[in-house]
Structures are given as structure tokens and as C-alpha cells.
gemmi code that builds the backbone of each chain (N, CA, C; Angstrom):
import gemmi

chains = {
    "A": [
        ("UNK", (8.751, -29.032, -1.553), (8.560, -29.402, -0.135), (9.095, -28.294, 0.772)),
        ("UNK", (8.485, -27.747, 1.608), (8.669, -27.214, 2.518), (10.004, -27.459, 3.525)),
        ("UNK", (10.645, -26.601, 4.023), (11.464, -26.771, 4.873), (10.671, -27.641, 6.638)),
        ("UNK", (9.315, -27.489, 6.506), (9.295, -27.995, 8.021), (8.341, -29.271, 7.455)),
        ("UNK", (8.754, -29.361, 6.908), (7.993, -31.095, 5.794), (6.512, -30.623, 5.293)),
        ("UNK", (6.312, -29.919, 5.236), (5.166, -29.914, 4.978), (4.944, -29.855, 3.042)),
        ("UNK", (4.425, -30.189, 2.247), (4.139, -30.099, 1.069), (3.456, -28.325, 0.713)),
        ("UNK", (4.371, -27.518, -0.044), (3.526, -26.393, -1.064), (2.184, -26.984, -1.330)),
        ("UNK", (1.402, -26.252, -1.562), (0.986, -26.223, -2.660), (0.225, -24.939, -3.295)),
        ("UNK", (-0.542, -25.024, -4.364), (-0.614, -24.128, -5.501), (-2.241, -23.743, -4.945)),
        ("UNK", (-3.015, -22.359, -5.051), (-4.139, -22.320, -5.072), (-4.616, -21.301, -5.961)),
        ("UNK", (-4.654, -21.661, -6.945), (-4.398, -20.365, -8.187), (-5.352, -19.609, -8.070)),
        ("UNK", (-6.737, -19.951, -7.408), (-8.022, -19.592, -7.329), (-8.094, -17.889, -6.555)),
        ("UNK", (-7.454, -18.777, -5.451), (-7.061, -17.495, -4.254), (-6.343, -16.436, -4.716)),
        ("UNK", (-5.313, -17.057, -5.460), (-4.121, -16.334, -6.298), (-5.294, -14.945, -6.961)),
        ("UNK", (-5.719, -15.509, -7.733), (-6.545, -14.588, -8.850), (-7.449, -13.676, -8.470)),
        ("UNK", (-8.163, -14.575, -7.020), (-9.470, -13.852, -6.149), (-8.740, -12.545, -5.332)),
        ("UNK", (-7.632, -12.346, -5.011), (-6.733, -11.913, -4.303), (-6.546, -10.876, -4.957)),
        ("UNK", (-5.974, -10.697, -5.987), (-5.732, -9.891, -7.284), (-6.778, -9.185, -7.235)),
        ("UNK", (-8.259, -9.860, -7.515), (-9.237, -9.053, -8.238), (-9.584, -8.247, -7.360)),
        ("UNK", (-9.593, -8.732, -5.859), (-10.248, -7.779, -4.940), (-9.207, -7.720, -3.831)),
        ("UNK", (-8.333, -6.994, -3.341), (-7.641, -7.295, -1.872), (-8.422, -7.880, -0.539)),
        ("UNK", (-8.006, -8.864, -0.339), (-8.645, -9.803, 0.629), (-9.381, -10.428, 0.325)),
        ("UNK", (-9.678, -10.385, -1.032), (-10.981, -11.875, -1.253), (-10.434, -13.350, -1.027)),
        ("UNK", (-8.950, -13.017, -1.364), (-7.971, -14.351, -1.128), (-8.376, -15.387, -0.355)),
        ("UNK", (-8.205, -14.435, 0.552), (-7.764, -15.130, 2.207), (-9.486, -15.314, 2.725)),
        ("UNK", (-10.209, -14.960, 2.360), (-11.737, -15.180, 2.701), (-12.533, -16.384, 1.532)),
        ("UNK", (-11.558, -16.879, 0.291), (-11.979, -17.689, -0.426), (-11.282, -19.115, 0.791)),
        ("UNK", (-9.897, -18.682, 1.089), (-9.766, -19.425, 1.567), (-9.908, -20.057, 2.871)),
        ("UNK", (-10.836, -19.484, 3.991), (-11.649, -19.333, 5.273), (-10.977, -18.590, 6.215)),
        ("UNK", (-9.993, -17.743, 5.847), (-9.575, -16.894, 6.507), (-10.361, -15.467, 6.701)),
        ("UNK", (-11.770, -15.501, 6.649), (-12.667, -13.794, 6.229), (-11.677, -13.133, 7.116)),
        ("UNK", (-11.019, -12.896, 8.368), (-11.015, -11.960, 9.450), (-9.608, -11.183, 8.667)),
        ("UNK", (-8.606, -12.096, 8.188), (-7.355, -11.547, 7.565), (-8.193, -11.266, 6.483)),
        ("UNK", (-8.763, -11.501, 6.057), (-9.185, -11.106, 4.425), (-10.255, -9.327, 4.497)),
        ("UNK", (-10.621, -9.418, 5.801), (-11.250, -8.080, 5.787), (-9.910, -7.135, 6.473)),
        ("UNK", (-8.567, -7.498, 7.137), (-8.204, -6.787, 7.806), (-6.507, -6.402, 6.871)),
        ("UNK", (-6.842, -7.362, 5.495), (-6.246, -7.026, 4.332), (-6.736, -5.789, 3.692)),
        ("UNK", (-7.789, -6.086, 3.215), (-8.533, -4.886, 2.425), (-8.726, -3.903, 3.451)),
        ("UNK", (-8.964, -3.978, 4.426), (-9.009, -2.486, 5.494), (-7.399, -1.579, 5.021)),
        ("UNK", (-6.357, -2.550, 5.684), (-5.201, -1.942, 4.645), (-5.017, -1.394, 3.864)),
        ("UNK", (-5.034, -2.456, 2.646), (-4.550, -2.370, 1.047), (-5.470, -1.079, 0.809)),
        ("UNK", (-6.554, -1.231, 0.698), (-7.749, -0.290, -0.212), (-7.646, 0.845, 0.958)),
        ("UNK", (-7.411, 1.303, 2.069), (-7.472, 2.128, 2.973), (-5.774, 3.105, 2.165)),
        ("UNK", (-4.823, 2.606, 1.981), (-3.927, 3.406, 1.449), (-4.398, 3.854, 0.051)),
        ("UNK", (-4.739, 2.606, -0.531), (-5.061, 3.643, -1.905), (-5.934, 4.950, -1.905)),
        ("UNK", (-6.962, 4.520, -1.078), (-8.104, 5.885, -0.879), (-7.002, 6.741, -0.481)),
        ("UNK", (-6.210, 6.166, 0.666), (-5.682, 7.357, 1.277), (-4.548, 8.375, 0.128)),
        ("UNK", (-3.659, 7.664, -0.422), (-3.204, 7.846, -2.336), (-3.874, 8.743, -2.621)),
        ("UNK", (-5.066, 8.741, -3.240), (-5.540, 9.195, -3.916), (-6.125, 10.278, -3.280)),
        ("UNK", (-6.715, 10.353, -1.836), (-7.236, 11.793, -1.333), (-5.590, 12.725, -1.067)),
        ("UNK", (-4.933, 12.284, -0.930), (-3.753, 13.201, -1.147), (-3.506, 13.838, -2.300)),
        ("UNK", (-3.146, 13.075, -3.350), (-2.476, 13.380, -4.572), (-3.733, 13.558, -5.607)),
        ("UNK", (-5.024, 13.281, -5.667), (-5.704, 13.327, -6.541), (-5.743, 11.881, -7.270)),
        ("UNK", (-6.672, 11.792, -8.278), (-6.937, 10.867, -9.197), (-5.467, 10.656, -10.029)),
        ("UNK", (-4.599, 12.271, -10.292), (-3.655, 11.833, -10.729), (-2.225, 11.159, -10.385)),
        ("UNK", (-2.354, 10.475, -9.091), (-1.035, 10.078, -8.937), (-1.231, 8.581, -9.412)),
        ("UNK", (-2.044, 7.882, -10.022), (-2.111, 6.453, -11.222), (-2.649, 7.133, -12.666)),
        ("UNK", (-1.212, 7.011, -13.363), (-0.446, 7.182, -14.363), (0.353, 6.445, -15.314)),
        ("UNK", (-0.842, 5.525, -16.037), (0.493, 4.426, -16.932), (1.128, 5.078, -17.834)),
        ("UNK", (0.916, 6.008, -18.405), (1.754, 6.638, -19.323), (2.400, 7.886, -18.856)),
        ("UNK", (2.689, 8.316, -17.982), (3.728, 9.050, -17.364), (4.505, 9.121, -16.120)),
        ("UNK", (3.651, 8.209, -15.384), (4.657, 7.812, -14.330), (4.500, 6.239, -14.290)),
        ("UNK", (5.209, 5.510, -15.539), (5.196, 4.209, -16.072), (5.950, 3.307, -14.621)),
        ("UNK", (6.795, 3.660, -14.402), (7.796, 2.981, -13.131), (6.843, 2.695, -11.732)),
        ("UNK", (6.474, 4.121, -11.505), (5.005, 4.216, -10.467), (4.272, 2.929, -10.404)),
        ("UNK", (3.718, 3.191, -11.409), (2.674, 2.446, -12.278), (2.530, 0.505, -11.998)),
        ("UNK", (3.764, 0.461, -12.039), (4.418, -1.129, -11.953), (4.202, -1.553, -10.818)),
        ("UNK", (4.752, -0.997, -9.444), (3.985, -0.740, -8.397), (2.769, -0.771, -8.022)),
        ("UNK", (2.324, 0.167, -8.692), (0.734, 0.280, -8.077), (-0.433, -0.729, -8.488)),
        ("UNK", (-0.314, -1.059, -9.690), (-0.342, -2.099, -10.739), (-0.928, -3.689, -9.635)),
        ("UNK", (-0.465, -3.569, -8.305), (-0.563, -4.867, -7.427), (-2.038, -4.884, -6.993)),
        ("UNK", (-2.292, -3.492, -6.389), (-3.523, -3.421, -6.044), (-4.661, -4.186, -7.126)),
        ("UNK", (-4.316, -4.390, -7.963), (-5.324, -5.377, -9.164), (-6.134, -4.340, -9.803)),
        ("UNK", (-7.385, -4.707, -10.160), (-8.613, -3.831, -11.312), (-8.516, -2.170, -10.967)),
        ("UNK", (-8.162, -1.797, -9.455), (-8.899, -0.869, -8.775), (-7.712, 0.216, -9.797)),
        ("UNK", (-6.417, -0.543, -9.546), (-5.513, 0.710, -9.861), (-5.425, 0.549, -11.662)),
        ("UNK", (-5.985, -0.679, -12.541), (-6.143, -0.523, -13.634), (-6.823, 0.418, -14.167)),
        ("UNK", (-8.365, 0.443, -13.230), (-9.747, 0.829, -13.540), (-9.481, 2.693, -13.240)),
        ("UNK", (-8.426, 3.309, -12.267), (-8.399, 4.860, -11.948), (-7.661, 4.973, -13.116)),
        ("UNK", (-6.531, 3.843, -13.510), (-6.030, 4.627, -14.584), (-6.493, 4.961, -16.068)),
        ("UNK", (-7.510, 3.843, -16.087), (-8.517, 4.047, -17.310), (-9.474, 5.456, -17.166)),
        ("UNK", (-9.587, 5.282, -16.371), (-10.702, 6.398, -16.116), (-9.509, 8.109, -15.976)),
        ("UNK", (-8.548, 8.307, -15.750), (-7.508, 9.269, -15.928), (-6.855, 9.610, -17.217)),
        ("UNK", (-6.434, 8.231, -17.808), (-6.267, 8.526, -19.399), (-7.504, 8.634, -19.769)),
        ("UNK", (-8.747, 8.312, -20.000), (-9.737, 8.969, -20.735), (-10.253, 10.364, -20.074)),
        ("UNK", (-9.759, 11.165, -18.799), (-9.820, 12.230, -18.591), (-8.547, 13.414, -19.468)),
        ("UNK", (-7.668, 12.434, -19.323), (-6.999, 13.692, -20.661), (-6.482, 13.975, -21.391)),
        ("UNK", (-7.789, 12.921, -22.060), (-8.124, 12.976, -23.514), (-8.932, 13.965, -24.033)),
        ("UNK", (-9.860, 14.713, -22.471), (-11.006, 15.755, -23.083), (-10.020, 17.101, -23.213)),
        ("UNK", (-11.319, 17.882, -23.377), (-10.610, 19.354, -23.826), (-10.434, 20.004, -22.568)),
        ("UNK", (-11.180, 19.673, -21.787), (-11.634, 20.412, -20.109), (-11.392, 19.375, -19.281)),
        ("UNK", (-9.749, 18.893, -18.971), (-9.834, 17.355, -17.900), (-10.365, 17.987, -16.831)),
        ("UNK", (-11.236, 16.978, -16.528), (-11.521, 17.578, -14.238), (-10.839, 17.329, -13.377)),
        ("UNK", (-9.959, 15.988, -13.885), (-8.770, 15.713, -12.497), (-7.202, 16.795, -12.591)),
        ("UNK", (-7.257, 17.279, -11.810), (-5.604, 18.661, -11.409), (-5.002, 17.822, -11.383)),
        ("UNK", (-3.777, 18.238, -11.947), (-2.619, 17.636, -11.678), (-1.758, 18.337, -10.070)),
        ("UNK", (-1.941, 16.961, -9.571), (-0.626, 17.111, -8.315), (0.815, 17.352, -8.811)),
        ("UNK", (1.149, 18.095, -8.172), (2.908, 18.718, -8.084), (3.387, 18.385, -7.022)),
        ("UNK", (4.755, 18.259, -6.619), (5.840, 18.589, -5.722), (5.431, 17.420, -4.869)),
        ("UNK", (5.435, 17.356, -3.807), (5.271, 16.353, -2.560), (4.418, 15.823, -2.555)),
        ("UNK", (3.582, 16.012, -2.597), (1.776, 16.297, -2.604), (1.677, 14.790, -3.113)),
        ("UNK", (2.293, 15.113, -4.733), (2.495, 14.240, -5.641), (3.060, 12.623, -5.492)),
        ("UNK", (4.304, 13.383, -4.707), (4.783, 12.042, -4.243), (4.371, 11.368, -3.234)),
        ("UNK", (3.904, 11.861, -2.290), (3.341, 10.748, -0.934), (1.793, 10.203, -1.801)),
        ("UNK", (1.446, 10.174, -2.602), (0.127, 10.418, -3.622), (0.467, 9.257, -4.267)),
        ("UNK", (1.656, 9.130, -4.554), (1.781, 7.559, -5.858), (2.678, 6.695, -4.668)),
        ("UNK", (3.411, 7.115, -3.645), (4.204, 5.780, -2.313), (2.992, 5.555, -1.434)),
        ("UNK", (2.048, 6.390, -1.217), (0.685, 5.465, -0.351), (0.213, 4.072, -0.973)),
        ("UNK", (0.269, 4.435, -3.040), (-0.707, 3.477, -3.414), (0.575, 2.296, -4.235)),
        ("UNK", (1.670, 2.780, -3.973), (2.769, 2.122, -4.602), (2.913, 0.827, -3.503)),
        ("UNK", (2.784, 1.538, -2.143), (2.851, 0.564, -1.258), (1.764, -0.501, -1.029)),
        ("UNK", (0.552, 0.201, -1.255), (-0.607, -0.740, -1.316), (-0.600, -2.153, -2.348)),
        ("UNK", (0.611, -1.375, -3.631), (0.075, -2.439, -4.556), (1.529, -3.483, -4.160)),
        ("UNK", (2.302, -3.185, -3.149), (3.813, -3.942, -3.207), (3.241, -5.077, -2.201)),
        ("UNK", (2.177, -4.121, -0.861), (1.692, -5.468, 0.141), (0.614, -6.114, -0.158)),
        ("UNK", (-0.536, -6.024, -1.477), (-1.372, -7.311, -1.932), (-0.648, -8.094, -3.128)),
        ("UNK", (0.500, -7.674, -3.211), (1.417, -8.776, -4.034), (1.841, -9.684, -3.302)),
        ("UNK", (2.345, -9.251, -2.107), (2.876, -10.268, -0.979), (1.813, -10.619, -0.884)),
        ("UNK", (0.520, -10.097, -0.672), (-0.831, -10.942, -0.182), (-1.229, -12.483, -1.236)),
        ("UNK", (-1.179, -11.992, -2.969), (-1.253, -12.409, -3.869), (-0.583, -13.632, -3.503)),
        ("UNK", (0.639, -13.438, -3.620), (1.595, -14.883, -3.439), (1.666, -15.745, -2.149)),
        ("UNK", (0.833, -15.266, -1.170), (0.966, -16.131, 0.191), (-0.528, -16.922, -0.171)),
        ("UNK", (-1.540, -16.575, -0.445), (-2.704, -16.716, -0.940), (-2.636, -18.017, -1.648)),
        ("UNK", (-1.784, -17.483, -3.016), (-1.739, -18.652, -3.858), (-0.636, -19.986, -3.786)),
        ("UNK", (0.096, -19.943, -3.149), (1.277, -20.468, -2.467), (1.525, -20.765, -1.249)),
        ("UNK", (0.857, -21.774, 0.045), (1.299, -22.072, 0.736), (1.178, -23.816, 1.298)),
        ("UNK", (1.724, -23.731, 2.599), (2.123, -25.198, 2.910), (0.405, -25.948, 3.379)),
        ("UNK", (0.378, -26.649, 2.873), (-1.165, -28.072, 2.490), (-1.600, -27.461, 4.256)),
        ("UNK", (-0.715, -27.587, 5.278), (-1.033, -27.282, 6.536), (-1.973, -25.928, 7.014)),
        ("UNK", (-1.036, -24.724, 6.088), (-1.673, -23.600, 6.618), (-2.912, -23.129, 5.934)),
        ("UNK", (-3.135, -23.619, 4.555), (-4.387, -23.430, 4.029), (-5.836, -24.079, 4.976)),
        ("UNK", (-5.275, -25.053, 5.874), (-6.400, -25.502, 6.644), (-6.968, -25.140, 7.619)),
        ("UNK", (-5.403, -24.214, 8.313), (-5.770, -23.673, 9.413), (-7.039, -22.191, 9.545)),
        ("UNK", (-7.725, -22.041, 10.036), (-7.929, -21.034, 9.951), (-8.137, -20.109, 11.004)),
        ("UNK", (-7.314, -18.689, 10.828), (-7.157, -17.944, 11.608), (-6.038, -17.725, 12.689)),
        ("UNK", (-5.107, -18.639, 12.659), (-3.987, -18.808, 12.970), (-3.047, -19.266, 12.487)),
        ("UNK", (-1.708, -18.424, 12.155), (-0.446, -18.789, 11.244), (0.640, -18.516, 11.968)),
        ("UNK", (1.638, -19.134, 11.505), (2.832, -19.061, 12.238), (2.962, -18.850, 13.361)),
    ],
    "B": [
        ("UNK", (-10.705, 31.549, -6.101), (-10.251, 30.303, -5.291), (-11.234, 29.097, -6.266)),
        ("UNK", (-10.922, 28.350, -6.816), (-11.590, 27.348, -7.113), (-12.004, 26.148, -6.176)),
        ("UNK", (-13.221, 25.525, -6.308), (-13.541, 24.651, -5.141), (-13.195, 23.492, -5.389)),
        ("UNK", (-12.056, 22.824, -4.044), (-11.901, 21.561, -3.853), (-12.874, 20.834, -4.487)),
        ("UNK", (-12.506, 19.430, -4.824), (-13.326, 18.714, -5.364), (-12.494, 17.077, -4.776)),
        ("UNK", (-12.848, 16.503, -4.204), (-12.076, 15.461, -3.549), (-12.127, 14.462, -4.593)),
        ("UNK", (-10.845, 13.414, -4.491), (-10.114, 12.969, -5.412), (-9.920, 13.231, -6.770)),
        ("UNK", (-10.567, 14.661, -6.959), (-9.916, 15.217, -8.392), (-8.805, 16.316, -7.875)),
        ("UNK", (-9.180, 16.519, -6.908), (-8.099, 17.788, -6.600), (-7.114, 17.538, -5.406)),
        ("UNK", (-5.841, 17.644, -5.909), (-4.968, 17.054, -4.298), (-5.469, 17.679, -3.577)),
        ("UNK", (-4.681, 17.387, -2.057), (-5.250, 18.644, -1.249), (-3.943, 19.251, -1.162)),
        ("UNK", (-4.030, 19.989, -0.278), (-3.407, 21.284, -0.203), (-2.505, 21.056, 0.786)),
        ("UNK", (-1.376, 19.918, 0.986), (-0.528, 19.625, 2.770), (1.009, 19.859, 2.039)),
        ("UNK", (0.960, 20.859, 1.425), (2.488, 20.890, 0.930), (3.171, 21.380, 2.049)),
        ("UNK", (2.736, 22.384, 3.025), (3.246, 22.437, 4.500), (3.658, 21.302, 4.941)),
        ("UNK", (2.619, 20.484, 5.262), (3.076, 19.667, 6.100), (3.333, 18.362, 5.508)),
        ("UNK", (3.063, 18.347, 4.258), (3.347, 16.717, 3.649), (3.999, 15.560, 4.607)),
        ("UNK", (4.555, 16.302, 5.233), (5.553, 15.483, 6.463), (4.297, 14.076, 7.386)),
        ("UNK", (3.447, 15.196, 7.693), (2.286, 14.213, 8.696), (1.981, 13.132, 7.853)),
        ("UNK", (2.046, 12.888, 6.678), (0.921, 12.118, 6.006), (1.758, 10.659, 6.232)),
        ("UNK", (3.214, 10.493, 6.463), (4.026, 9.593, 7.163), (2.860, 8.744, 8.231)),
        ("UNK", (2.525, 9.478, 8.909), (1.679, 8.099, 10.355), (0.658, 7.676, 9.716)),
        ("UNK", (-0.370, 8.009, 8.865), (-1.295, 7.047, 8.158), (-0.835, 6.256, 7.370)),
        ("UNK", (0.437, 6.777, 6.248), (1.148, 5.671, 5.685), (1.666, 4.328, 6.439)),
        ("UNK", (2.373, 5.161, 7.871), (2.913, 3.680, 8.613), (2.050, 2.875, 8.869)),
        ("UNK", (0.445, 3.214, 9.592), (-0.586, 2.806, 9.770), (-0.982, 1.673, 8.604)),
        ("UNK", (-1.369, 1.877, 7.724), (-1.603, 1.190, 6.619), (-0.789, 0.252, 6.416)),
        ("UNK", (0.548, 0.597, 6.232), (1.667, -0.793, 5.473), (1.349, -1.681, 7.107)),
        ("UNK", (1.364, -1.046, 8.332), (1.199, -1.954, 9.210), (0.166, -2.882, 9.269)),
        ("UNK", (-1.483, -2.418, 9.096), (-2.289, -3.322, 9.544), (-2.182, -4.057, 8.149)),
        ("UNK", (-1.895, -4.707, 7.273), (-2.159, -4.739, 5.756), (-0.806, -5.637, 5.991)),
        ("UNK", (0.538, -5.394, 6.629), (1.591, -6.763, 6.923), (0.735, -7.455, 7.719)),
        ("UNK", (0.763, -7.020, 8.860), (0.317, -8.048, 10.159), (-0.630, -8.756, 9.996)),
        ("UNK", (-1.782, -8.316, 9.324), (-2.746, -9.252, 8.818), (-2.349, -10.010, 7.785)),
        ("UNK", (-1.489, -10.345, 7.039), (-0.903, -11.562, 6.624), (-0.094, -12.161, 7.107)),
        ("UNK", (0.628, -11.267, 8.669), (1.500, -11.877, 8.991), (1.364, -13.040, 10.070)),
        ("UNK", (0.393, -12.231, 11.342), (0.489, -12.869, 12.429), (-0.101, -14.021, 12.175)),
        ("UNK", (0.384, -14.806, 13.496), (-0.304, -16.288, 13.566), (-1.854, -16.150, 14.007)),
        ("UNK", (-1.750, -15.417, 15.291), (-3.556, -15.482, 15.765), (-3.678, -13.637, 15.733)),
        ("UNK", (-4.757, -13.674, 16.012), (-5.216, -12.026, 16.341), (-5.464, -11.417, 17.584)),
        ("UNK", (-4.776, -12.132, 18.532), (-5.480, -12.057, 20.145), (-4.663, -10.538, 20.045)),
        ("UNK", (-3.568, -10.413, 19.460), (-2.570, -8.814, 19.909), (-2.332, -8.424, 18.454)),
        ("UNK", (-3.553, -8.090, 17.272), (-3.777, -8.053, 16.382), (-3.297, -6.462, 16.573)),
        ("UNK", (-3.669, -5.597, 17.168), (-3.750, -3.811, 17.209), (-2.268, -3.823, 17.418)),
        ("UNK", (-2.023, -3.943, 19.047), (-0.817, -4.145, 19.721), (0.428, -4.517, 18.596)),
        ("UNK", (0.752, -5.149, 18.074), (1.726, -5.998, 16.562), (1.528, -4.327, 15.581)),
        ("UNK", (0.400, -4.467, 15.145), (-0.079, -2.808, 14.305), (0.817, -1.999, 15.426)),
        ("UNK", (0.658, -1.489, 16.361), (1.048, -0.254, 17.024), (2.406, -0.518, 17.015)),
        ("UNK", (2.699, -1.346, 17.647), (4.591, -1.132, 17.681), (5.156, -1.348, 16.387)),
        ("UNK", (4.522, -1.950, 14.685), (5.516, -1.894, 13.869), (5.090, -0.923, 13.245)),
        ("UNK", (4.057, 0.437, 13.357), (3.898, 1.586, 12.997), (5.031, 2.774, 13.768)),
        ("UNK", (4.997, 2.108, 15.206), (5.989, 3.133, 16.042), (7.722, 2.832, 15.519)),
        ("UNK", (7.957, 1.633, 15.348), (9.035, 0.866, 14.481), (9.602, 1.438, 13.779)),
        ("UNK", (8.340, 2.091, 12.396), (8.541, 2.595, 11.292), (8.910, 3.741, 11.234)),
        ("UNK", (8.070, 4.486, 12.148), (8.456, 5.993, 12.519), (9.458, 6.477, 13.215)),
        ("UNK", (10.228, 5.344, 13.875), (11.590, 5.926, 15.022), (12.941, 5.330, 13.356)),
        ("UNK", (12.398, 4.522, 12.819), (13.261, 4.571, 11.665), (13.482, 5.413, 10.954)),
        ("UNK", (12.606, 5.983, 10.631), (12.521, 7.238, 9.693), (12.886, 8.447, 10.347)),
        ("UNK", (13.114, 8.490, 11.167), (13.302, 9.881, 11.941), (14.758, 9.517, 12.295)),
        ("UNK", (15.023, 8.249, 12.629), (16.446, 7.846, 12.670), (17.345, 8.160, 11.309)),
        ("UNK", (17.145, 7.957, 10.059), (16.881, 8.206, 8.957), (17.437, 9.489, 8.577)),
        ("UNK", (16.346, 10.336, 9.192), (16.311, 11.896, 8.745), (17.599, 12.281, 9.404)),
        ("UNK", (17.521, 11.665, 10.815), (18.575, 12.281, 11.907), (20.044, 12.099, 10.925)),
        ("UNK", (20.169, 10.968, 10.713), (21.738, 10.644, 10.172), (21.597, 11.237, 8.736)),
        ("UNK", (20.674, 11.308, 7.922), (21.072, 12.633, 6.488), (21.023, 13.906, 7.065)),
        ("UNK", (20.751, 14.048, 7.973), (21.089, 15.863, 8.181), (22.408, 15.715, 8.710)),
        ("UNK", (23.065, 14.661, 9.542), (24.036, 14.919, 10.314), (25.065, 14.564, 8.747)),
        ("UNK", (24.797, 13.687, 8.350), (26.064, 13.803, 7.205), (25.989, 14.900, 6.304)),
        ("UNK", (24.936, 15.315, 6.302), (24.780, 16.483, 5.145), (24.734, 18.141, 5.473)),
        ("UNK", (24.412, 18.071, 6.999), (25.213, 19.802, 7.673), (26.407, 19.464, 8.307)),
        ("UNK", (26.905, 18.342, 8.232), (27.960, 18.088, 9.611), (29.173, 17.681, 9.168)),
        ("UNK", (29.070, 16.534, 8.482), (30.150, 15.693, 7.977), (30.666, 16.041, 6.881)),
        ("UNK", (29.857, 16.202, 5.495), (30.325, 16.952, 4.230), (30.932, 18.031, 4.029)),
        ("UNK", (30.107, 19.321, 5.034), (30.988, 20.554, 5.367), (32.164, 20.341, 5.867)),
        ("UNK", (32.703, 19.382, 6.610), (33.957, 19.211, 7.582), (34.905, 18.788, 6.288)),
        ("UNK", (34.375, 17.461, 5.775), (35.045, 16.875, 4.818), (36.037, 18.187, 3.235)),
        ("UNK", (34.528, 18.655, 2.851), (35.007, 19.596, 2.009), (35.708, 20.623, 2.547)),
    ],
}
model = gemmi.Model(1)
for chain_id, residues in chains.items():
    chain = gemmi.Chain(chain_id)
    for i, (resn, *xyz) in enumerate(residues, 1):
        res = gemmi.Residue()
        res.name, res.seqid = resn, gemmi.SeqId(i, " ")
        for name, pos in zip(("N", "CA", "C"), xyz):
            atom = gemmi.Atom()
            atom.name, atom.element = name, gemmi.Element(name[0])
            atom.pos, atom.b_iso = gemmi.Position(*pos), 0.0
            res.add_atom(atom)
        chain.add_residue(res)
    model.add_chain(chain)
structure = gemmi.Structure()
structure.add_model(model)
structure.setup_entities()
């Protein structure tokens, strides 16, 4: 129970939709305007991540800690890192490796992306019977 | 010179890596506020001041590690 009486409850749906895509959440749940002005966000840093630092700043096997982080953004940051470990695996990788700074504002653009659709994730799937109804206005 | 190739190749802001700070604030901002606020009537406005927020922090930030770290440490040692 909620502190202002209101009953939790659970919407695992959103939870998952949220995950798979940033902002599908909040647009499963009739919120489209937060749900497009989520993903304008979320997916706007990762691009932005990644035109900095390259393809290589998502790294599960060498920048594992990173990784955990970025990991929030859902499929997108699974799917670069699949596609990075099978780049170098070849003999001729095409993605450069980022160095020095470059590097780092490269994995905290998309580290951050994946820390605020986690918060997205859990407000999505977790809130009071009241605010799931509302739509388009919270708190 | 080999040719850029976008998102295989960083770019090149090791100068200034510094700028890339206001699109970052930009981002974590519209990406809170849109889960945060109640309505959207001052949807930008909410974005603009907790991007400007972010940036007088960080510079606040910088200000007090340089001052302990040319100012205070030298005195100390």
C-alpha cells in the first residue's frame, strides 16, 4: 500500500515492453507522449554514446562493470554488443578502438541511458492503481 | 589519413571532450522529466533549468577540485 492510500500495483507487461524498447512502457500504458519523450532521451544518448566513442564503447567482455550499466537500455545495448564481439573475432575488425576520453564520455552517455530506462523500467512496472489511469499527468 | 566512418570510428573531440557535457545534460534531462513531471504544459522549461542545474554543478565541482588540488594540498604539504 502506498503511502497516500493508494494500492501498488504490478504491470509486468509494461515492465518487459519498457525493457524491450525505451518508451514502449509508458505508451502500452496510454501514456504515448512520455513514452515518445522517453525514447527521444534514452535512445538519443545512446546514439549520442556511440557517435562519440564508436561501436566500441559496449563491451561485455572488457569493460564488464560498463557493461552492467549500459545493459538497461535493453536488446539495443545487448544487440551492439553482439554485433562488436563478433567484430573481433575477424582478422580485419572495422570498429577502432576508442582511447582516452573519447572513450569515456562514449560508455557515461550510454551508461546513463541504461541507469534512466531502469528507472523508466520500474516506474512502468510498479505503480499506484491511480497513476496507471491517469494519463498524461503525474504527480 | 584514413576515412571516418561513423559509429565505427570515434570521432576525433579529444580537444574538447569537455563540450560533449551539454548534450549529455540534455539527454539525462529530457529522459528524467519525462518520467518525472506531472503534466507537460512546462515540459522544455523543467528540461532547461535541470540541464542548467547540472552544468552549474559540475563546474561547481571542477571549481572546488582545482581549489583543493592547486590551493589547499600545496599549503597543507
Amino acid at each position: 500500500m502506498a503511502a497516500n492510500g493508494q494500492s501498488d500495483r504490478l504491470f509486468p507487461v509494461a515492465g518487459v515492453l519498457a525493457y524491450a524498447l525505451p518508451g514502449l512502457g509508458y505508451a502500452y500504458l496510454g501514456e504515448v507522449r512520455r513514452g515518445v519523450l522517453v525514447a527521444i532521451g534514452v535512445l538519443g544518448l545512446t546514439l549520442g554514446g556511440l557517435l562519440v566513442g564508436g561501436l566500441d564503447v559496449v563491451d561485455r567482455q572488457e569493460d564488464k562493470w560498463w557493461f552492467v550499466l549500459q545493459a538497461g537500455i535493453g536488446p539495443v545495448a545487448w544487440g551492439v554488443d553482439a554485433y562488436h564481439q563478433q567484430d573481433k573475432g575477424l582478422s580485419e575488425p572495422r570498429i577502432t578502438r576508442s582511447l582516452g576520453r573519447v572513450n569515456e564520455v562514449g560508455s557515461l552517455y550510454i551508461a546513463m541511458a541504461g541507469m534512466l530506462n531502469a528507472i523508466v523500467v520500474i516506474d512502468c512496472a510498479w505503480r499506484s492503481s491511480g497513476r496507471s489511469e491517469r494519463r498524461g499527468s503525474r504527480r | 589519413m584514413l576515412a571516418y566512418t561513423v559509429f565505427f570510428d570515434p570521432l576525433d573531440v579529444h580537444a574538447v571532450w569537455w563540450v560533449s557535457v551539454v548534450p549529455l545534460a540534455l539527454g539525462i534531462s529530457i529522459a528524467y522529466k519525462a518520467a518525472r513531471v506531472k503534466t507537460f504544459e512546462a515540459f522544455w522549461r523543467n528540461v532547461v533549468m535541470m540541464m542548467v542545474q547540472i552544468l552549474l554543478a559540475l563546474i561547481g565541482l571542477a571549481g572546488a577540485s582545482y581549489v583543493l588540488l592547486e590551493v589547499v594540498v600545496p599549503m597543507v604539504g
